[in-house]
C-alpha positions as CSV (number, residue, x, y, z in Angstrom):
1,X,0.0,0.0,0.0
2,X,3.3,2.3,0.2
3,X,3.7,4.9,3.4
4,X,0.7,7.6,4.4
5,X,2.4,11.2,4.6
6,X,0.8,14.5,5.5
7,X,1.7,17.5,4.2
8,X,0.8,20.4,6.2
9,X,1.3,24.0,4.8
10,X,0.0,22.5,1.2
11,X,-2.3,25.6,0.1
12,X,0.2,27.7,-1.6
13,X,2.1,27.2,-5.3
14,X,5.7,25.6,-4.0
15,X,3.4,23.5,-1.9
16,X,1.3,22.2,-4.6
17,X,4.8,21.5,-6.3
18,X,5.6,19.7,-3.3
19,X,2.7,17.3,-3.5
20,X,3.0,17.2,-7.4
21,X,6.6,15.6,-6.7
22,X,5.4,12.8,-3.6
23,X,2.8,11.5,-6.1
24,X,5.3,10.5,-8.4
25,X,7.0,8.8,-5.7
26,X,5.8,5.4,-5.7
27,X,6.8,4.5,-2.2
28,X,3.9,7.0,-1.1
29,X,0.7,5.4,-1.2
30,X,-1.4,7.8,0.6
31,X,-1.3,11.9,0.1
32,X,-3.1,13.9,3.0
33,X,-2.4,18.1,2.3
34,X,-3.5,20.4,5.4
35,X,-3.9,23.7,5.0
36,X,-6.4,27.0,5.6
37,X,-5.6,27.9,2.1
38,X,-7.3,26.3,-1.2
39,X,-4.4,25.3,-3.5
40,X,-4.1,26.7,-6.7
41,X,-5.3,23.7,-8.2
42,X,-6.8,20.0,-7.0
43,X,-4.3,17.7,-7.6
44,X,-6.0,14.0,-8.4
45,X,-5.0,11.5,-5.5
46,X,-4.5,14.0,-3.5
47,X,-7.0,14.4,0.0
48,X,-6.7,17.9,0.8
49,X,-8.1,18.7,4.3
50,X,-9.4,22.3,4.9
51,X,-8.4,22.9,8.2
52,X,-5.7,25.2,10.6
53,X,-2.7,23.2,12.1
54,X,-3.5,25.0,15.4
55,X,-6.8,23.1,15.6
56,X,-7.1,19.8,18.1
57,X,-8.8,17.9,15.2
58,X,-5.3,17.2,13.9
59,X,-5.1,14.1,16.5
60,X,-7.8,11.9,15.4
61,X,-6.7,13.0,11.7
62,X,-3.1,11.2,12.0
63,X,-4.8,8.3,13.8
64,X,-7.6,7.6,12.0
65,X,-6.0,7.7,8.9
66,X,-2.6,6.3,10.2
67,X,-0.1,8.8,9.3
68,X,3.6,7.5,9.0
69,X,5.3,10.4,7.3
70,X,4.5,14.2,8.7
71,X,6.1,16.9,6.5
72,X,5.5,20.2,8.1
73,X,6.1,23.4,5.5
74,X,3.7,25.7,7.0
75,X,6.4,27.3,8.7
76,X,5.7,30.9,7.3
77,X,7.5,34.5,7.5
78,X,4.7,36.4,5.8
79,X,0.8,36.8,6.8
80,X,-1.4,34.4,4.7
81,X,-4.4,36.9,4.1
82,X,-5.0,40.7,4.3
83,X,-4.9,42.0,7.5
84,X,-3.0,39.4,9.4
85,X,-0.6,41.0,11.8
86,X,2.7,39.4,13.1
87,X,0.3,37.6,16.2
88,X,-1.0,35.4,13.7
89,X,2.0,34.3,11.5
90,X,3.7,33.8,15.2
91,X,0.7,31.7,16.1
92,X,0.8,29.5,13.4
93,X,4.2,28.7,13.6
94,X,4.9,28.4,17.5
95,X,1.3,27.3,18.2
96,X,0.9,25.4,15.2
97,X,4.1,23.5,15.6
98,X,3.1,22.6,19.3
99,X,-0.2,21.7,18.1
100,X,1.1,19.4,15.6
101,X,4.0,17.4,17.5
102,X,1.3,17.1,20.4
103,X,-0.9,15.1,17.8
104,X,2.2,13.2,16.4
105,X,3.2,12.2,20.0
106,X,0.4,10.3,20.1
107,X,0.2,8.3,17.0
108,X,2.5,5.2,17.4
109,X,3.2,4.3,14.0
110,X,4.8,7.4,13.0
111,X,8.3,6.7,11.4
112,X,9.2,10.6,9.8
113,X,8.9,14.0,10.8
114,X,10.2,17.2,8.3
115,X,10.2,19.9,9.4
116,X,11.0,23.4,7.1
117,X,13.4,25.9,9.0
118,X,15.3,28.7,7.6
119,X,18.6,30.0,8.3
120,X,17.9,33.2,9.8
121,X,18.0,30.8,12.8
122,X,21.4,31.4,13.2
123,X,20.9,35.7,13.0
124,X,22.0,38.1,11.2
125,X,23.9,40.7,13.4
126,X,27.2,42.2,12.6
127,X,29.8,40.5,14.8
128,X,28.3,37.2,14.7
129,X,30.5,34.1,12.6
130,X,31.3,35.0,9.0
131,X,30.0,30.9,8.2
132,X,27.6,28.9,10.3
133,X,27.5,25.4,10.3
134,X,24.5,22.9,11.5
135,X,26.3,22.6,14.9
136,X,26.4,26.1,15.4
137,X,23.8,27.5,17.8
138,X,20.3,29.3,17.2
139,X,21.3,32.8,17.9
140,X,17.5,34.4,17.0
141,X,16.2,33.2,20.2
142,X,17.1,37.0,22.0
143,X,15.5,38.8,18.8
144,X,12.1,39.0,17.4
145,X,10.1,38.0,14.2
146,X,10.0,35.0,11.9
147,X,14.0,34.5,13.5
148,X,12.5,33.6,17.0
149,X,10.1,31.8,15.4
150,X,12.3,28.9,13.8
151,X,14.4,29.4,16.9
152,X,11.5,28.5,18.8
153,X,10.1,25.8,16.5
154,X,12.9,23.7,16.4
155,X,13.2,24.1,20.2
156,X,10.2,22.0,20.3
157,X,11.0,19.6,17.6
158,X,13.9,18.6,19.8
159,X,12.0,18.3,22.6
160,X,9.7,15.7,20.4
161,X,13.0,14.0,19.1
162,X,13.6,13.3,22.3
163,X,10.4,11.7,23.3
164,X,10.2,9.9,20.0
165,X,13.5,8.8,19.4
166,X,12.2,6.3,17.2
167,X,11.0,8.4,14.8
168,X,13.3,10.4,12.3
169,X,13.1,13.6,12.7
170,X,14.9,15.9,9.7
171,X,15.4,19.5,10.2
172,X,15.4,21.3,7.0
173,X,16.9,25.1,7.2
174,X,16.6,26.6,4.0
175,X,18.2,29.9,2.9
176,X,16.2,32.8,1.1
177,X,14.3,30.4,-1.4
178,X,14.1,31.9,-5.5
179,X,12.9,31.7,-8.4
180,X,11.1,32.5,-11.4
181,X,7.7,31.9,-9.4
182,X,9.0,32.2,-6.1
183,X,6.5,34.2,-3.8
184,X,9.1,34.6,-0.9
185,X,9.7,38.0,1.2
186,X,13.0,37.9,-0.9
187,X,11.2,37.8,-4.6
188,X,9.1,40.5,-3.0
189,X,11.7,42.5,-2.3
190,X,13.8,41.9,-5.0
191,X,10.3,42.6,-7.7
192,X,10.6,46.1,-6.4
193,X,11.5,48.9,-8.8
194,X,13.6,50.6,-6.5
195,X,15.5,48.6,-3.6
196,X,15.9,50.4,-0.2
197,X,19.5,49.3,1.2
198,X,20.7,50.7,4.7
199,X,23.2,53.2,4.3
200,X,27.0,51.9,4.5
201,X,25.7,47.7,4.8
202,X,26.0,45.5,2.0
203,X,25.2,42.3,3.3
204,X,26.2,38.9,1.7
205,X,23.2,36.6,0.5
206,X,22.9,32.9,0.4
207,X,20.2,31.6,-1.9
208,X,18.2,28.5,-2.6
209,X,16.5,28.2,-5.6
210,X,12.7,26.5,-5.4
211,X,13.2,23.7,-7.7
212,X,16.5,22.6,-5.7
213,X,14.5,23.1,-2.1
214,X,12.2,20.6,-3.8
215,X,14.1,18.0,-4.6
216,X,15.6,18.2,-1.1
217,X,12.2,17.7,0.7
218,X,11.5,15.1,-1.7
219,X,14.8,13.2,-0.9
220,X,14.2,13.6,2.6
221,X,11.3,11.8,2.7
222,X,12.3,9.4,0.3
223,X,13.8,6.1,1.5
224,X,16.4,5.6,3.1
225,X,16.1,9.5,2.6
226,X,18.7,12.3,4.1
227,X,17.9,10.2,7.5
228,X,17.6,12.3,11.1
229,X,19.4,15.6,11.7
230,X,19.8,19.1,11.0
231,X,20.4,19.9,7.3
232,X,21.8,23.9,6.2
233,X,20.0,24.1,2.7
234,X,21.6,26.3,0.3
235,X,23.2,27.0,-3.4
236,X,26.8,27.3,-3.0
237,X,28.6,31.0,-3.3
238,X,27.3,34.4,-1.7
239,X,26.2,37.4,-3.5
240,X,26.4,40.8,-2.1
241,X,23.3,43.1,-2.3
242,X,25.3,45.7,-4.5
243,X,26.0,42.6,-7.0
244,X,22.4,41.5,-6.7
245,X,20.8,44.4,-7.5
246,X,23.7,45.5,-10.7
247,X,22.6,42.4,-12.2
248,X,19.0,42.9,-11.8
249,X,19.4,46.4,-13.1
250,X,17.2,47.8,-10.2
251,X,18.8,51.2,-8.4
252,X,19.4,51.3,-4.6
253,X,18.4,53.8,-2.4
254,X,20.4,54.1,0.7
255,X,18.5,54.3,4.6
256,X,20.4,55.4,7.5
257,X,20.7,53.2,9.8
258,X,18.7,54.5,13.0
259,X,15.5,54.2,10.3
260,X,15.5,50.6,10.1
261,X,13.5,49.6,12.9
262,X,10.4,51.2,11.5
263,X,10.6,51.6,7.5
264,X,9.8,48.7,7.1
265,X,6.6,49.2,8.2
266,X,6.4,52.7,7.1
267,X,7.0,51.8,3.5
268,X,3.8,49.7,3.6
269,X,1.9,52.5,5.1
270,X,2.5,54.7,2.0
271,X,1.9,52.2,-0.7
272,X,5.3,49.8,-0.9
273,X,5.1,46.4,-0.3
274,X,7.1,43.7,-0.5
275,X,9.7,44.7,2.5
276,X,9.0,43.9,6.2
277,X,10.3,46.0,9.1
278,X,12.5,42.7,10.0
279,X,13.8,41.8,6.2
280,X,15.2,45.8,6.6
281,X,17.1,44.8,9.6
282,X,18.3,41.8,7.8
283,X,19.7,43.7,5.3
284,X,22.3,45.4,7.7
285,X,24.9,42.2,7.7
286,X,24.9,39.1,5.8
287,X,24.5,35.6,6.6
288,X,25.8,32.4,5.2
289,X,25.7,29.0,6.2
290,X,28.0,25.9,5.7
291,X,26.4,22.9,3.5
292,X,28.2,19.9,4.5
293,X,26.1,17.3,6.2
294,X,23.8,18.1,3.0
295,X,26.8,17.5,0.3
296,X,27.7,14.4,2.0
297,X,24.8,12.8,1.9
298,X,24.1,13.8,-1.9
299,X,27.7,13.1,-3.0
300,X,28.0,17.1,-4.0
301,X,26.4,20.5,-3.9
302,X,22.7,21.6,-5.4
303,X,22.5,21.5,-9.2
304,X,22.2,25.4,-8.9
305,X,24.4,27.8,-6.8
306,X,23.4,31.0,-5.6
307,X,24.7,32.8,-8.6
308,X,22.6,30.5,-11.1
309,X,19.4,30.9,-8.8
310,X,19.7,34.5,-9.3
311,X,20.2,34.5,-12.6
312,X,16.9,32.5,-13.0
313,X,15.2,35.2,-11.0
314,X,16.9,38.0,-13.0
315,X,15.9,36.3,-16.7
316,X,12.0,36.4,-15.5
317,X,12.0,39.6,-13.7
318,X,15.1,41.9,-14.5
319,X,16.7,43.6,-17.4
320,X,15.4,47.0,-19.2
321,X,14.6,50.1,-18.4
322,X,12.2,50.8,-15.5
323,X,9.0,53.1,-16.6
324,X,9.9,56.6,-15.8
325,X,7.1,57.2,-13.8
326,X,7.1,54.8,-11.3
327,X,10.2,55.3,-11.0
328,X,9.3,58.5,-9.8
329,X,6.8,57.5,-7.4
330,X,8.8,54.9,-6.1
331,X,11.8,57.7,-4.9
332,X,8.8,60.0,-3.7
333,X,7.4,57.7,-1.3
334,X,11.1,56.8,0.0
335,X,11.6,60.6,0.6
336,X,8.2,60.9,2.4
337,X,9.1,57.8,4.7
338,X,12.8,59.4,5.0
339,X,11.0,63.0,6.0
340,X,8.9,61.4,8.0
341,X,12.2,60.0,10.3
């Protein structure tokens, strides 16, 4: 009959893909999605559950149906509607996740748990380790935003490992994900037609493109699969933001520094979106993260470095001239917020 797996966090595109991929695997016999989000499309073979990971039902759901395989992607930085405020994305990752390993804890045949991180784990301030590796520690846990959360998260995933021991648990931290049709807070950003940078920062940045962040969830629930652990997720090489945004052919306009705890949000009050008041902070210093528990157990790096990801981005979205008008209106609202400091 092959293994049962749930997917949770299944309502958006690169979730859909994510499905698409297990049902071509044929060790999966049974596809479960979860999400409070219809997908884009109904996939055939696929039993998509309409429901929010923070609800009890999720117990007699892994029971009932007995769920061997949890992968758990809805592990989000952005809101998933308008109006959602940073309560609710922390809510449904923190509360979500406990909500979730408290159902798993009590289903005895589960054999795998994946679980999507990111590497802002690790932070992003200035004087902090030029590379991290897997064994370095969580440094977000002090900070705030989608950082805590993942700091937090995995906190409790350990706790679960520990109780379960049994069960494999994989730790996935993924680096900014891109491409063509990525909708991360990066594309955001980087879809701009102006990019706000803080003044005197040009931080180095470690990307993952979508299709390779694919195949790695696939091969982690695979068998045997990546097996138990923490796994940094990333394409190999760094780009600096000035690089980035040459090749894209988008202009920069520089923020001081004492600004960035607010512009974020005061960009989206005058019209700009696509740039939270934590991804500004972010942009102040780099961060890059060792891949080598991941190259070992592939035999090499990810078909596409950081460099190449870009590029896919920049053949979709960059190149030519920006319309003169927004333009314009762009640089005005970045004055207004800039007044406004």
């Amino acid at each position: 009959m092959g293994r049962t797996v749930l997917v949770t966090g299944a309502g958006d595109a690169w979730g859909s893909r994510v499905l698409a991929l297990l049902r071509r695997d044929p060790g999966v016999g049974r596809l479960i999605a979860v999400d409070r989000r219809l997908p884009p499309s109904r996939l055939p073979g696929v039993e998509f559950l309409y429901t929010d990971v923070r609800r009890p039902t999720l117990v007699p759901l892994l029971a009932e149906r007995a769920v061997d395989t949890v992968i758990h992607l809805d592990v989000r930085e952005a809101p998933l509607a308008p109006g959602e405020g940073r309560s609710t994305v922390k809510e449904n990752n923190v509360l979500g996740t406990m909500q979730l390993l408290g159902a798993c804890q009590k289903v005895p045949g589960l054999r795998r748990l994946v679980v999507r991180s990111s590497t802002q784990v690790y932070g992003s301030p200035a004087r902090e380790p030029a590379v991290f590796g897997e064994d370095s520690p969580p440094r977000a846990a002090a900070g705030d935003g989608f950082a805590r959360d993942v700091a937090e998260v995995e906190g409790y995933v350990r706790g679960f490992a520990r109780r379960r021991p049994e069960v494999a648990v994989t730790v996935l931290r993924f680096a900014h994900l891109l491409g063509p049709a990525s909708d991360s807070r990066m594309a955001a950003y980087f879809r701009l037609p102006v990019l706000p940078t803080v003044f005197g920062h040009d931080p180095r940045l470690q990307l993952v493109h979508e299709d390779d962040a694919l195949e790695v969830v696939g091969g982690a629930v695979a068998e045997p699969g990546l097996g138990a652990g923490v796994f940094n997720v990333a394409g190999d090489g760094v780009l600096t933001l000035t690089q980035a945004a040459r090749r894209l052919g988008r202009p920069t306009v520089p923020v001081l520094s004492p600004l960035t705890p607010w512009v974020g949000t005061a960009l989206r009050t005058v019209g700009v979106s696509g740039l939270s008041a934590e991804q500004f902070r972010s942009l102040m210093a780099g961060r890059v993260a060792r891949t080598t528990l991941l190259r070992e157990v592939r035999g090499g790096p990810l078909p596409h470095s950081t460099a190449e990801t870009f590029a896919d981005f920049v053949a979709a979205h960059g190149g030519g001239p920006l319309a003169p008008e927004r333009l314009s209106r762009m640089v005005g609202r970045l004055e207004e917020v800039v007044r406004r400091g």
